[in-house]
C-alpha positions in Angstrom: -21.7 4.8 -3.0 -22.6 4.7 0.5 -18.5 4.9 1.6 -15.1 4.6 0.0 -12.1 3.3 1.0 -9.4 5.9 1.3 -6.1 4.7 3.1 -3.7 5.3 0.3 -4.5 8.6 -0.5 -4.3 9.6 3.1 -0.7 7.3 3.3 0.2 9.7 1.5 -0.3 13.0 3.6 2.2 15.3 5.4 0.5 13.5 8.6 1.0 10.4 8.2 3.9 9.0 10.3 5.0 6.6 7.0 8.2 7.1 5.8 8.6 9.7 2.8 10.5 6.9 0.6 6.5 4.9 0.9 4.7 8.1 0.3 7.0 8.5 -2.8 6.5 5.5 -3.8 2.7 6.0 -3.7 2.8 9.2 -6.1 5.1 7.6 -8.4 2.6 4.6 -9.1 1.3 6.1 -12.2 0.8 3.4 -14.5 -2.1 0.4 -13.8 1.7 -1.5 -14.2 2.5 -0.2 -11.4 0.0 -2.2 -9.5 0.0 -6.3 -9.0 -2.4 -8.5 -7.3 -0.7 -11.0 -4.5 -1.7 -13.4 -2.3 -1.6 -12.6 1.3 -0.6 -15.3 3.8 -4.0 -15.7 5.2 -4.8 -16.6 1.4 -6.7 -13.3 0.5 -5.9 -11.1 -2.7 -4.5 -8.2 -2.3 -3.3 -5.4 -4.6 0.4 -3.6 -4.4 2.4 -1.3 -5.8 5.5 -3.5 -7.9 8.7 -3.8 -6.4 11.4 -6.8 -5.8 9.1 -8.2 -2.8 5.8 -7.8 -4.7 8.3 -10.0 -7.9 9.2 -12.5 -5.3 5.8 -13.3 -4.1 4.6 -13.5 -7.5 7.0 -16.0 -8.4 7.3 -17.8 -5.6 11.0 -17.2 -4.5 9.7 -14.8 -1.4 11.8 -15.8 2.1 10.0 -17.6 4.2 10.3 -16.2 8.2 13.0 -17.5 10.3 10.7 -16.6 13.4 6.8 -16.7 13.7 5.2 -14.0 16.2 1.7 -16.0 15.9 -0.1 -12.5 14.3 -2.3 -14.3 12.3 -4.6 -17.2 13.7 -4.6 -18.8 10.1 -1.5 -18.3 8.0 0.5 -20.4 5.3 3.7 -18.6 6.9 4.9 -18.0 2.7 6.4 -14.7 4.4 5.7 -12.3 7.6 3.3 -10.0 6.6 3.3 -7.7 9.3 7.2 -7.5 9.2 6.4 -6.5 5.5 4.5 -3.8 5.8 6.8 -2.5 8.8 9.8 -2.4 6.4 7.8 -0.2 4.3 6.4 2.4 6.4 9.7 2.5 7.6 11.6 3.5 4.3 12.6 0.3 2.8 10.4 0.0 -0.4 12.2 -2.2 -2.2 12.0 -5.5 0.3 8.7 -4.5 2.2 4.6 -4.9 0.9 3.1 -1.2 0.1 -0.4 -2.3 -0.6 -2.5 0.3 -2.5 -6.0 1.0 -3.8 -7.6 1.4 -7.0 -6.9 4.5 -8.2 -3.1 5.3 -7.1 -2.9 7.3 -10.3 -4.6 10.0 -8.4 -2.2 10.4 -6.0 0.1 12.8 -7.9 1.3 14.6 -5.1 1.8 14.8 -1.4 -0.8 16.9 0.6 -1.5 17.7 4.2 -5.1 16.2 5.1 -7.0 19.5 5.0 -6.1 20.2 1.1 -7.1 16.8 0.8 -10.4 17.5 2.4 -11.0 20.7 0.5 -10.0 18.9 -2.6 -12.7 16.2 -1.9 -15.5 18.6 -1.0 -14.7 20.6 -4.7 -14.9 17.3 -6.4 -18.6 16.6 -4.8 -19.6 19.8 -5.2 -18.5 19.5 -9.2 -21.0 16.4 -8.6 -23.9 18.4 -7.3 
């Protein structure tokens, strides 16, 4: 591969400003249940970690917004995105979006960014 996307397992850091009720979150998606595929107001997939907001955009019952801040140039205004996402860096996991990557059941712990390093330098080196 000529780069990876890494974002959740650095969400996930003892850096990272996110709340520790979302970096929880992100070591307790274990299961490939865990994870469901949404549609995002702009109309592109995108893949999150299950809770009652994921539910309610999967079956359509998700609140529209009562107020538009014009983030998006194209948007089917379904829900606020942006608003989403702020609930859940900011603790509330249950009512905001926590996307995630592929493989979420890697992230079994909580690391600062330099074990994270180290660990990804061993695992190339086991490569090698």
């Amino acid at each position: 591969a000529s780069g990876v996307q890494m974002g959740s397992r650095f969400a996930a850091s003892d850096e990272c400003n996110a709340s520790d009720e979302l970096k929880k979150m992100y070591v307790r998606a274990t299961n490939p249940e865990d994870i469901v595929l949404i549609q995002s107001p702009v109309g592109l997939p995108g893949q999150a970690i299950k809770n009652k907001f994921a539910e309610s955009v999967l079956d359509g019952t998700v609140a529209p917004p009562t107020v538009c801040d014009n983030c998006l140039k194209h948007c089917s205004h379904k829900f606020c995105i942006i608003r989403a996402l702020s609930r859940a860096q900011q603790g509330d996991v249950e009512t905001g979006l926590v996307f995630s990557g592929n493989n979420m059941r890697k992230v079994d712990r909580i690391m600062p960014v330099k074990d994270i390093f180290a660990q990804l330098k061993q695992q190339v080196a086991e490569i090698d």
